[in-house]
Biopython code that builds the backbone (N, CA, C, O; Angstrom):
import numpy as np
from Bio.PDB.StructureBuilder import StructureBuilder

atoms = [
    (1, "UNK", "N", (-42.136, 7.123, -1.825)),
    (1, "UNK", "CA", (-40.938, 6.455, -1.379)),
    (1, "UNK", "C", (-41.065, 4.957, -1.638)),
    (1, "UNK", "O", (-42.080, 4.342, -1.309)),
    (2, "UNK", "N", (-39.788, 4.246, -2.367)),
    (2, "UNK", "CA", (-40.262, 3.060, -2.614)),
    (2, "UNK", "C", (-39.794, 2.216, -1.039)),
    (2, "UNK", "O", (-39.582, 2.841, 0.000)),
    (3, "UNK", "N", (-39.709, 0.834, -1.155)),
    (3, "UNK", "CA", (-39.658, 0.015, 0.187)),
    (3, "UNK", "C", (-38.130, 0.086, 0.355)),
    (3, "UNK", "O", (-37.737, -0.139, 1.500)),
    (4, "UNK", "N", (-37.278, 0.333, -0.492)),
    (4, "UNK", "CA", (-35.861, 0.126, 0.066)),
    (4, "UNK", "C", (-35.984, 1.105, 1.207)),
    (4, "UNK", "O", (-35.772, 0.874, 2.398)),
    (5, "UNK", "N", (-36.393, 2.329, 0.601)),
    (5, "UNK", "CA", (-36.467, 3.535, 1.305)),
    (5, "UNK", "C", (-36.889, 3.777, 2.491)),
    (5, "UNK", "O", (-36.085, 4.363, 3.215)),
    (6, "UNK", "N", (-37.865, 3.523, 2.915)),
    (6, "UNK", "CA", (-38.609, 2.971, 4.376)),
    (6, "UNK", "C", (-37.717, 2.419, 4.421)),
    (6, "UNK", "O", (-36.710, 3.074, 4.692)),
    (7, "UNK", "N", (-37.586, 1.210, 4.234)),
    (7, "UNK", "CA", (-36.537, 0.110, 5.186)),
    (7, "UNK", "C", (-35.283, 0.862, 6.056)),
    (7, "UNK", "O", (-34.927, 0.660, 7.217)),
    (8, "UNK", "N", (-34.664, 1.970, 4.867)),
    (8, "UNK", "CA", (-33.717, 2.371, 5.701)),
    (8, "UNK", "C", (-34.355, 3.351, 6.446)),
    (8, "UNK", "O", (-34.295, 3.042, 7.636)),
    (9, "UNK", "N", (-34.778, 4.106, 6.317)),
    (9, "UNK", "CA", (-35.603, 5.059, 7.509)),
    (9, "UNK", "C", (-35.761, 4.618, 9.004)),
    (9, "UNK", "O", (-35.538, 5.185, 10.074)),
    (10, "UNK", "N", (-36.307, 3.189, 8.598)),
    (10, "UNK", "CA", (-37.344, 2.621, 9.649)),
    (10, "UNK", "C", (-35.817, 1.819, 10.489)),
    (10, "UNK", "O", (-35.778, 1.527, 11.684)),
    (11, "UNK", "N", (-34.823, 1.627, 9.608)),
    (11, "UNK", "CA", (-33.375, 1.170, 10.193)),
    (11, "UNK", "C", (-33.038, 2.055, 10.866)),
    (11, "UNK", "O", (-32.863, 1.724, 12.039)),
    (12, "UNK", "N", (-32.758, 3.672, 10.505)),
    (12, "UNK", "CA", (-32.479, 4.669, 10.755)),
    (12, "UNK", "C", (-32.828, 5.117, 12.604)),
    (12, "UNK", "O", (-32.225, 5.434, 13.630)),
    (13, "UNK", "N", (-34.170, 4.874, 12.109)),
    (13, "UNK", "CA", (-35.034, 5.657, 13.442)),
    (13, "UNK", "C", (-34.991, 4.550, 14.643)),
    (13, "UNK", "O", (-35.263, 4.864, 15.802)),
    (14, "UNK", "N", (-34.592, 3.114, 14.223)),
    (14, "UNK", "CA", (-34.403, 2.020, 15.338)),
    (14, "UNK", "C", (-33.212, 2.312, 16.128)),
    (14, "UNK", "O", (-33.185, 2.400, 17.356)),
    (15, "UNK", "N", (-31.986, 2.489, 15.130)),
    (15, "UNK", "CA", (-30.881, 2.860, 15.767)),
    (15, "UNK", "C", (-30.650, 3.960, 16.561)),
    (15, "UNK", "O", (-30.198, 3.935, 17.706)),
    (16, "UNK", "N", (-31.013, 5.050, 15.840)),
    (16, "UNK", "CA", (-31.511, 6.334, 16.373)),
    (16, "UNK", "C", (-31.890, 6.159, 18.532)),
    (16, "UNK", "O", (-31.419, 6.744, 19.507)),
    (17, "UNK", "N", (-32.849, 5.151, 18.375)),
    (17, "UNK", "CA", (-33.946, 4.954, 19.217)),
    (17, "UNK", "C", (-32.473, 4.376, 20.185)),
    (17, "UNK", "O", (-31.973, 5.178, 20.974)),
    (18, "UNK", "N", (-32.071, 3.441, 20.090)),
    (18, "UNK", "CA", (-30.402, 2.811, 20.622)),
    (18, "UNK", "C", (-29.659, 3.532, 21.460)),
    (18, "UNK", "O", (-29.262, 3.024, 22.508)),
    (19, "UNK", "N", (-29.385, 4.714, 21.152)),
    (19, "UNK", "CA", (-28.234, 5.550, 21.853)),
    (19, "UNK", "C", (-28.696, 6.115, 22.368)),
    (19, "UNK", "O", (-29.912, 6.160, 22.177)),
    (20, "UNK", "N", (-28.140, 6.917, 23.338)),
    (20, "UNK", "CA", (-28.472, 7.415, 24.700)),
    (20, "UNK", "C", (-28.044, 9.062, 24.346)),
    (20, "UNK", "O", (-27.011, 9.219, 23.695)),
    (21, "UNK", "N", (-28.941, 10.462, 24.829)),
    (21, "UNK", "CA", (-29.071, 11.898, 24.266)),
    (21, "UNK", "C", (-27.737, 11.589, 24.530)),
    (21, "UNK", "O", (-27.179, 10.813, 25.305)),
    (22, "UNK", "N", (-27.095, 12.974, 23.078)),
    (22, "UNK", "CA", (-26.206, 13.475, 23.490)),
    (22, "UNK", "C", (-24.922, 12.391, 23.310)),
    (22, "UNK", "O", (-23.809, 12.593, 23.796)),
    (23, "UNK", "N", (-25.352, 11.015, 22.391)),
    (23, "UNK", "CA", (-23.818, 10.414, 22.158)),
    (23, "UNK", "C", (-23.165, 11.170, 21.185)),
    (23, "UNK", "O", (-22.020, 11.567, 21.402)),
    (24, "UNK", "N", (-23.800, 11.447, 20.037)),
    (24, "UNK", "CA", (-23.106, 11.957, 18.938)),
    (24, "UNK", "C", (-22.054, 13.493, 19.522)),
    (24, "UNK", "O", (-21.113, 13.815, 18.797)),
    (25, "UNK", "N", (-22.210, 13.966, 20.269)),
    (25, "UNK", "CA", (-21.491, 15.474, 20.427)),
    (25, "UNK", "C", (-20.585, 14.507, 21.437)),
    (25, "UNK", "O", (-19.434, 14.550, 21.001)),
    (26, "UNK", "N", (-20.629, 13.907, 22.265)),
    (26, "UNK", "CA", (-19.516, 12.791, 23.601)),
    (26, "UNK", "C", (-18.567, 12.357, 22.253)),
    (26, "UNK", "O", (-17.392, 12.714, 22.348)),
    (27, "UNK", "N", (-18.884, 11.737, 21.194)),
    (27, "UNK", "CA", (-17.711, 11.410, 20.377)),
    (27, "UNK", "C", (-16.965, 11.911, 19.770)),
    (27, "UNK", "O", (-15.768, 11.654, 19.643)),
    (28, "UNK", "N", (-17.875, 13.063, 19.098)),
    (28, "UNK", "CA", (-17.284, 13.905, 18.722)),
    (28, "UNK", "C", (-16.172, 14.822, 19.931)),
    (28, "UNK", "O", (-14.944, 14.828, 19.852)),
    (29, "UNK", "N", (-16.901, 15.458, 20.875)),
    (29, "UNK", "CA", (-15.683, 15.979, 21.801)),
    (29, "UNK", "C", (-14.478, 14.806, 21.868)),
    (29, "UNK", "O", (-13.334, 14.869, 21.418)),
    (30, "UNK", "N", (-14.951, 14.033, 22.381)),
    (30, "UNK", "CA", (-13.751, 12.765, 22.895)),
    (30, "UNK", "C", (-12.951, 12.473, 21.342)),
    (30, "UNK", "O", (-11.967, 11.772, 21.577)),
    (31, "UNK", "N", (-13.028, 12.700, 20.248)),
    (31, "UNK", "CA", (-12.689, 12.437, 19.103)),
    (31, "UNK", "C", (-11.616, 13.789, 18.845)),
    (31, "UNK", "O", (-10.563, 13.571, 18.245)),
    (32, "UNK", "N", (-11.888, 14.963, 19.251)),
    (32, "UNK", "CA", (-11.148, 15.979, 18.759)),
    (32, "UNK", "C", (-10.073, 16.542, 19.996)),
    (32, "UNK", "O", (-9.335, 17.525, 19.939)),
    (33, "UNK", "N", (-10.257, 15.549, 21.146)),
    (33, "UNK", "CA", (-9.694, 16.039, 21.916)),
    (33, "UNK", "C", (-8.308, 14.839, 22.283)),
    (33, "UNK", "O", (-7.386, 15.012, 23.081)),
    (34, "UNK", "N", (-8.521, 13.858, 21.563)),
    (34, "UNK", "CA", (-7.356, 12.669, 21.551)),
    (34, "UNK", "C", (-6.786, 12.976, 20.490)),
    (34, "UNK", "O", (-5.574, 13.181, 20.441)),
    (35, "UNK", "N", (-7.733, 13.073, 19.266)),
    (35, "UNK", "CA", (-6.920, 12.445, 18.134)),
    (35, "UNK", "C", (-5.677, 13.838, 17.735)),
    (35, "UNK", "O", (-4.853, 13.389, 16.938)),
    (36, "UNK", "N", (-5.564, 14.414, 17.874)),
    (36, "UNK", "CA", (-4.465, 15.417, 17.086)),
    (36, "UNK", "C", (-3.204, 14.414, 17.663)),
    (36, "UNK", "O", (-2.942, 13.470, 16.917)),
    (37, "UNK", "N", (-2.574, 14.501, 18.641)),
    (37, "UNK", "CA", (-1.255, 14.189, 18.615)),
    (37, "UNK", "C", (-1.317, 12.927, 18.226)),
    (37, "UNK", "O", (-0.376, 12.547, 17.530)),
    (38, "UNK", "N", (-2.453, 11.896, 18.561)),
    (38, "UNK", "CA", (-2.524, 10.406, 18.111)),
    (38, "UNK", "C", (-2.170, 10.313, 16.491)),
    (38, "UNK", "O", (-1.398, 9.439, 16.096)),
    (39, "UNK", "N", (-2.714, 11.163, 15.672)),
    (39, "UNK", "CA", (-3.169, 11.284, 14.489)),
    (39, "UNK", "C", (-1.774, 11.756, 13.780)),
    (39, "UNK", "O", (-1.347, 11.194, 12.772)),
    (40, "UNK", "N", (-0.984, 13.060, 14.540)),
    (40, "UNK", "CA", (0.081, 13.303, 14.181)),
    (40, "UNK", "C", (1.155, 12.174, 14.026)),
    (40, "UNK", "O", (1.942, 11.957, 13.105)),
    (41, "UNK", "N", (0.934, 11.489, 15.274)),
    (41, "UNK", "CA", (1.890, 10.513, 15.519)),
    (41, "UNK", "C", (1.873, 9.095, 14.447)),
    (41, "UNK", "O", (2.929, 8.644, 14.002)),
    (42, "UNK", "N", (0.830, 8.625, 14.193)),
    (42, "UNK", "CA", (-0.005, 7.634, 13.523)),
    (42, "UNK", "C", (0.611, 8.337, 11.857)),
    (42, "UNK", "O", (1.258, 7.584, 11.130)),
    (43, "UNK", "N", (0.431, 9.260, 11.572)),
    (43, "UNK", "CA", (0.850, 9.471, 10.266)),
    (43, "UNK", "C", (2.266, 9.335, 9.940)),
    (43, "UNK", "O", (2.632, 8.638, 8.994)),
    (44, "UNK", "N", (3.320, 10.171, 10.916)),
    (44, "UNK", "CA", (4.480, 10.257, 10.836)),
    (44, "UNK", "C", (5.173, 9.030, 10.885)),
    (44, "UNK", "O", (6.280, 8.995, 10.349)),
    (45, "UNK", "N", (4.532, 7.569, 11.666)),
    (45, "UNK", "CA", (5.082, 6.333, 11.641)),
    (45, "UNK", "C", (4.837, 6.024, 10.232)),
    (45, "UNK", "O", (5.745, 5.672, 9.478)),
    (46, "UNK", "N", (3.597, 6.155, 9.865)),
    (46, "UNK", "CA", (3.403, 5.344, 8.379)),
    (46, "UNK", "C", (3.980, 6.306, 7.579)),
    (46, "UNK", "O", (4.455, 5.572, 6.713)),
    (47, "UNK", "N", (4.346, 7.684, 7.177)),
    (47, "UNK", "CA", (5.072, 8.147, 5.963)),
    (47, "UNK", "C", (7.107, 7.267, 6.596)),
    (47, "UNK", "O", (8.145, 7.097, 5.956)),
    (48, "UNK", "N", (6.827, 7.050, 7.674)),
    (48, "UNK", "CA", (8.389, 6.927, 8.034)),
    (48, "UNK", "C", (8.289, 5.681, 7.046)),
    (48, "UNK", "O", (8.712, 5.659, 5.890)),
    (49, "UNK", "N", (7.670, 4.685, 7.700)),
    (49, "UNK", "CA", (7.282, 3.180, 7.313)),
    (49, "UNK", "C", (7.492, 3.626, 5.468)),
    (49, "UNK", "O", (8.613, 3.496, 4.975)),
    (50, "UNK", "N", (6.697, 3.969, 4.881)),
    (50, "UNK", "CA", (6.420, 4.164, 3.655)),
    (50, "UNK", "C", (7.921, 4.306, 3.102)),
    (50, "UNK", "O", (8.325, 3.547, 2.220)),
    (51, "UNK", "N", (8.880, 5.498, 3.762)),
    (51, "UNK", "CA", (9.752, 5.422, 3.255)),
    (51, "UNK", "C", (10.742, 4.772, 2.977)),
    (51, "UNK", "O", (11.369, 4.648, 1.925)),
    (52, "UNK", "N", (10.910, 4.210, 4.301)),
    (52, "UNK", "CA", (11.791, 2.884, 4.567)),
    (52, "UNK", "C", (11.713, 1.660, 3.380)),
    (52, "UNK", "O", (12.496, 0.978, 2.719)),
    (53, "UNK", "N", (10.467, 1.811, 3.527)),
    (53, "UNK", "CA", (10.008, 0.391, 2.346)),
    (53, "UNK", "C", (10.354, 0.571, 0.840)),
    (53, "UNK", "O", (10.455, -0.265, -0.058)),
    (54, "UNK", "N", (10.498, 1.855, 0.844)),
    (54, "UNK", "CA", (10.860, 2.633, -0.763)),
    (54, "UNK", "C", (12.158, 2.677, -1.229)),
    (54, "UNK", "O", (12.632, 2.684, -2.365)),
    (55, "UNK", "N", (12.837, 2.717, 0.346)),
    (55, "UNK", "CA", (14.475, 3.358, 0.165)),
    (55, "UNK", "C", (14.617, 1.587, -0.409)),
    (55, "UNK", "O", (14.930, 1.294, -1.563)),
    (56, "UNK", "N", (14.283, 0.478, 0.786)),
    (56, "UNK", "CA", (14.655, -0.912, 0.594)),
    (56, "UNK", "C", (14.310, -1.199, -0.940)),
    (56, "UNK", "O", (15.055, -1.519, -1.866)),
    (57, "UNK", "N", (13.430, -1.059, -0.915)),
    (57, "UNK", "CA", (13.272, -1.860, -2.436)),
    (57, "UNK", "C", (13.796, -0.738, -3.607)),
    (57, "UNK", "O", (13.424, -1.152, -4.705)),
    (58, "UNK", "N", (14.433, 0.365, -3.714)),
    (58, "UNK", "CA", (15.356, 0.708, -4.766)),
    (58, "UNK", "C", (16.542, 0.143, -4.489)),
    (58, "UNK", "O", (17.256, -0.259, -5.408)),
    (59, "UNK", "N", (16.945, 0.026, -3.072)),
    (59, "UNK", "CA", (18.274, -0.331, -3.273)),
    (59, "UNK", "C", (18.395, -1.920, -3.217)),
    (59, "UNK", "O", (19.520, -2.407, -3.105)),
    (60, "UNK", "N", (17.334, -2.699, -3.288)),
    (60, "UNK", "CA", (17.309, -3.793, -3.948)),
    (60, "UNK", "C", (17.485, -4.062, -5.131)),
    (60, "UNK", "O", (18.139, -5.058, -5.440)),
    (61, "UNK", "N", (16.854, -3.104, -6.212)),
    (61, "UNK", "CA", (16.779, -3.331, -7.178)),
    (61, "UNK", "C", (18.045, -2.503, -8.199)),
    (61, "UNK", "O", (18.297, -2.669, -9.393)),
    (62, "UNK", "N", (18.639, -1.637, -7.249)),
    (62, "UNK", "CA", (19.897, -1.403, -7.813)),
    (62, "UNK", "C", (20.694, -2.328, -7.200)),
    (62, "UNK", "O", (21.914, -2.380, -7.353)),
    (63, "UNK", "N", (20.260, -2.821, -6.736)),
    (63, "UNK", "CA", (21.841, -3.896, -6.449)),
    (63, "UNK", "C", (21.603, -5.465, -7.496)),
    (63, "UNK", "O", (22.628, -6.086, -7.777)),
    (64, "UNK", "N", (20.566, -5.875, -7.885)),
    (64, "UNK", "CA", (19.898, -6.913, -7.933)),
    (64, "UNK", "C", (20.234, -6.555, -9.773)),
    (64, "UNK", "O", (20.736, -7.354, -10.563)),
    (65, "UNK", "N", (19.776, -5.126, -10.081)),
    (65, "UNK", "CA", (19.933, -4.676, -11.259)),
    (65, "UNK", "C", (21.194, -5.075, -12.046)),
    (65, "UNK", "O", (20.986, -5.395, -13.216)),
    (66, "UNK", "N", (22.300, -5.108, -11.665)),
    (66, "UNK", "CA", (23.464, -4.757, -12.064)),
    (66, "UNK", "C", (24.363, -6.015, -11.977)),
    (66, "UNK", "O", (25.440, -6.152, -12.557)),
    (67, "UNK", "N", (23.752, -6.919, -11.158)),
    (67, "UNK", "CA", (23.974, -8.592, -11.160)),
    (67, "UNK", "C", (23.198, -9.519, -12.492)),
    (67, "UNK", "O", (23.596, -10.434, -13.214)),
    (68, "UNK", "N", (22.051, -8.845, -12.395)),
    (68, "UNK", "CA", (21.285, -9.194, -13.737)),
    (68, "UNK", "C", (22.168, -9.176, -14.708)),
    (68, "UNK", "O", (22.716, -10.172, -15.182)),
    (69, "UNK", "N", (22.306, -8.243, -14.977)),
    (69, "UNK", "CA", (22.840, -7.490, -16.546)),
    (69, "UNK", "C", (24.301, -8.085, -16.580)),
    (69, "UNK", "O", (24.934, -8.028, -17.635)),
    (70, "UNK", "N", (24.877, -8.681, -15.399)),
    (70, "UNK", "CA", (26.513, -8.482, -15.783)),
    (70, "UNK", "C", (26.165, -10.296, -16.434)),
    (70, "UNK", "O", (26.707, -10.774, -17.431)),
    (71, "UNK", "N", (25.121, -11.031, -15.522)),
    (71, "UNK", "CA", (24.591, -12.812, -16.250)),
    (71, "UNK", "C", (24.073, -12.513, -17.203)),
    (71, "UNK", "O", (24.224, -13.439, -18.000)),
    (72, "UNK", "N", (23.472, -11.666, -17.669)),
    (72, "UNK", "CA", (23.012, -11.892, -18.908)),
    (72, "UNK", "C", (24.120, -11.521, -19.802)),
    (72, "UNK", "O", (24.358, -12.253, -20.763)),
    (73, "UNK", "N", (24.703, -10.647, -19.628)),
    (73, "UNK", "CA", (25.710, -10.491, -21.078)),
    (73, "UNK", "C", (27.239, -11.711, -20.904)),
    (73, "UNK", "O", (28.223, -11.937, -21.608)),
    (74, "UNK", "N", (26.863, -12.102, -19.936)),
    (74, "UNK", "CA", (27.817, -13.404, -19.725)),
    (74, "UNK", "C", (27.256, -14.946, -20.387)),
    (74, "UNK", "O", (28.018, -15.891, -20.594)),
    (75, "UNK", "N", (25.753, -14.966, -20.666)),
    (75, "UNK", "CA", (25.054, -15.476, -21.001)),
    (75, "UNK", "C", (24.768, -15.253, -22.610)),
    (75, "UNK", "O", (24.641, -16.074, -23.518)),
    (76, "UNK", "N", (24.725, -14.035, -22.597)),
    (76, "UNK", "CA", (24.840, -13.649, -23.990)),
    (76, "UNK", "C", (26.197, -13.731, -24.823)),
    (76, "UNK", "O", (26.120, -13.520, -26.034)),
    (77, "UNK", "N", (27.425, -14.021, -24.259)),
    (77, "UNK", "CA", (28.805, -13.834, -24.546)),
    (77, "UNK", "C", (28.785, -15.469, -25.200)),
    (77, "UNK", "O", (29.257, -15.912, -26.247)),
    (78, "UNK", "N", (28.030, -16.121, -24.098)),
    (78, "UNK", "CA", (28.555, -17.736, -24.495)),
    (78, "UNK", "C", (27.937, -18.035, -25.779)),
    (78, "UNK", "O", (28.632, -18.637, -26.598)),
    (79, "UNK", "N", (26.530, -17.656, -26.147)),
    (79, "UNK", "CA", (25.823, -17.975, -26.995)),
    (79, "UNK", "C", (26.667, -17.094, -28.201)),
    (79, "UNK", "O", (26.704, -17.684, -29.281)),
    (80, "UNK", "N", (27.137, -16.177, -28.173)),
    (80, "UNK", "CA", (27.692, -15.845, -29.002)),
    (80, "UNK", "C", (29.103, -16.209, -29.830)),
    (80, "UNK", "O", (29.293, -16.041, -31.035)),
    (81, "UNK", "N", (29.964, -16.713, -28.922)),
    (81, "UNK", "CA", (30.903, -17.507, -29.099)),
    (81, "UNK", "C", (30.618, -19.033, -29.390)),
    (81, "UNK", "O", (31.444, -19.542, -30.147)),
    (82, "UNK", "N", (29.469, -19.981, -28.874)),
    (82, "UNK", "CA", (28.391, -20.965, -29.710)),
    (82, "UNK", "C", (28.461, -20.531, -31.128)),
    (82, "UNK", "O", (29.446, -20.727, -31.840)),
    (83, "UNK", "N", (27.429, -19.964, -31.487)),
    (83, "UNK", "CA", (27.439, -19.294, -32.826)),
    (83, "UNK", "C", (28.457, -19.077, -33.603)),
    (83, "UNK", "O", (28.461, -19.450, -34.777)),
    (84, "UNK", "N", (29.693, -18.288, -32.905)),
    (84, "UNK", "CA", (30.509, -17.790, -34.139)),
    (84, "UNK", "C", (31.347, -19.938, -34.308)),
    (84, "UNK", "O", (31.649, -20.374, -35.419)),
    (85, "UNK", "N", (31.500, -20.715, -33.151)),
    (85, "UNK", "CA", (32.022, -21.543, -33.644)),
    (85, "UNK", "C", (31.341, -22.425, -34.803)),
    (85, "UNK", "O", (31.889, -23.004, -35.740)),
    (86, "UNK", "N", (29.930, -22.350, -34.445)),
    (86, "UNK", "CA", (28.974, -23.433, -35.305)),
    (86, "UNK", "C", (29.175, -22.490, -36.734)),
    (86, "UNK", "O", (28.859, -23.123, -37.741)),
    (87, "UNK", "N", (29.558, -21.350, -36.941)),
    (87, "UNK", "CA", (29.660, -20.643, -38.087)),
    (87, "UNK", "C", (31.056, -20.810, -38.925)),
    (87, "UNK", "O", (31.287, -20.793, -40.134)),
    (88, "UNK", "N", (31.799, -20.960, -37.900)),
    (88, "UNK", "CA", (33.440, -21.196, -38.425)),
    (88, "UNK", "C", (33.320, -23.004, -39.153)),
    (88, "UNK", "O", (33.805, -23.286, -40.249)),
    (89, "UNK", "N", (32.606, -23.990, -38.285)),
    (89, "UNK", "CA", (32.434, -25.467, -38.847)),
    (89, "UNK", "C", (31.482, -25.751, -39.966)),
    (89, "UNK", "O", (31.580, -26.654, -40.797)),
    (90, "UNK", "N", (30.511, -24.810, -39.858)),
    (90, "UNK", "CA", (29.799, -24.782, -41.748)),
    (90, "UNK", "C", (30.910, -24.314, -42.289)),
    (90, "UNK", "O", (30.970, -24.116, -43.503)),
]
sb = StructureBuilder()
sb.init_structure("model")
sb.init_model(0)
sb.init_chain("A")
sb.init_seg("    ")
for serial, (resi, resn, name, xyz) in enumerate(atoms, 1):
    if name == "N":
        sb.init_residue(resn, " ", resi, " ")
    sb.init_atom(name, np.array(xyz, "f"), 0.0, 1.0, " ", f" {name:<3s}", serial, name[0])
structure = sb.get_structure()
């Protein structure tokens, strides 16, 4: 075993040494016995959230879309009428 290896072992077995019998199964129970409806609940806000944020920004960008396009070909109209005059004065 090289020294990283020990090191974590010897990390391992300190922490180990830390907790008091019997934490790991206390969290675990206390973990499976909250989290379902927490967990249910916690998801269903964030797919809600998720959606919300999805619906907003398409219908931003269809609205935002269609303002674009009507300046640019209004933009494009002028330059074009530019042109055809600088073409009519050659």
């Amino acid at each position: 075993m090289n020294t990283e290896d020990t090191a974590w072992n010897e990390l391992g077995a300190h922490a180990a040494s830390r907790l008091s019998p019997g934490f790991a199964d206390r969290v675990l129970l206390e973990a499976r016995a909250s989290s379902s409806p927490l967990l249910v609940a916690h998801f269903a806000m964030c797919a809600a959230t998720a959606g919300l944020c999805l619906a907003a920004v398409a219908l931003y960008r269809s609205g935002t879309s269609a303002a674009d396009e009507a300046r640019n070909l209004a933009g494009w109209s002028e330059i074009a009428a530019q042109t055809q005059e600088l073409d009519q004065g050659l």
